[in-house]
N, C-alpha and C positions, 0 to 999 in steps of 0.2 A: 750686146756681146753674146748674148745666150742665146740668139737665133741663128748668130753666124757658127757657134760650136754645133750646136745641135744638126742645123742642113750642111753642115760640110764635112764635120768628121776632124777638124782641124786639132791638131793640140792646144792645151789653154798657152804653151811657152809661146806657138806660133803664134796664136793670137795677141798675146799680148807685144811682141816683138814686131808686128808689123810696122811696115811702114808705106808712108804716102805711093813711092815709086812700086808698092806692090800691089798694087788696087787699081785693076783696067776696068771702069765700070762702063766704059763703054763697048768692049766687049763680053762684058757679065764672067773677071773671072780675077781671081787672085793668086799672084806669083808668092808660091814656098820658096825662098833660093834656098835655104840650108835647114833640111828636116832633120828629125832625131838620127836616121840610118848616112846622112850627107847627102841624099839625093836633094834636088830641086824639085817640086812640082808645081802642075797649076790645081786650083779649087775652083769650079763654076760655079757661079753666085745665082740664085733663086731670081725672077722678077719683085720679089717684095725685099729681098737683101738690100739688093742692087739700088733701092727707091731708099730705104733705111739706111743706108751708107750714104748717098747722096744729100739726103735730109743733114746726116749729121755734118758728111765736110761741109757743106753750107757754114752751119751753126758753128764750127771748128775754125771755120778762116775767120770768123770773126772774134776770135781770142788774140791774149797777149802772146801767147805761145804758138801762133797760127806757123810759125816759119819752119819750128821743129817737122825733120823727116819724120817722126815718127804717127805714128794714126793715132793712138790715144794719146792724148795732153791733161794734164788735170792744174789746179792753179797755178802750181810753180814749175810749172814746163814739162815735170819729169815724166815719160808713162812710165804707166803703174808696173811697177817689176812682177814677174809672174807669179808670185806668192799672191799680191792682190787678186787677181784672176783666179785663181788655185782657190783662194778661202770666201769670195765673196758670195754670200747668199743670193746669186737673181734668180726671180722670180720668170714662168717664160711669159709673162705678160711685162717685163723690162726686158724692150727693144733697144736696138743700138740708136 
């Protein structure tokens, strides 16, 4: 999570509100539909994001929570509301 804030400039609300259908990793870029000002935009994702998100939905469709739209899943389906996000200590050696 700390590498996608860091190379993109994203908000932590954005980040933690994403979802599946907002992640085109095959053209290396992630859909905002609704920022803080209402605009929509895209973020270009890095070649090592792009590999690091890859890695994860890997790891992700193999959960019980794999069907949720949403990108982050944690044991009981929910992602993390963005307080989690907002207060978590990562380190930038915790990759996504």
């Amino acid at each position: 999570m700390f590498v996608i804030l860091r190379d993109t400039g994203m908000r932590r609300s954005e980040l933690a509100n994403m979802k599946i259908d907002d992640l085109h990793l095959d053209d290396g870029r992630i859909s905002l539909p609704l920022t803080k000002n209402g605009d929509s935009r895209q973020v270009p994702m890095s070649p090592d994001m792009r590999a690091s998100l890859a890695r994860y939905l890997r790891r992700r469709d193999r959960q019980a929570f794999a069907h949720l739209p949403d990108v982050w899943i944690g044991k009981r389906g929910a992602s993390p509301p963005t307080e989690s996000v907002r207060s978590s200590r990562m380190r930038p050696s915790e990759q996504v």
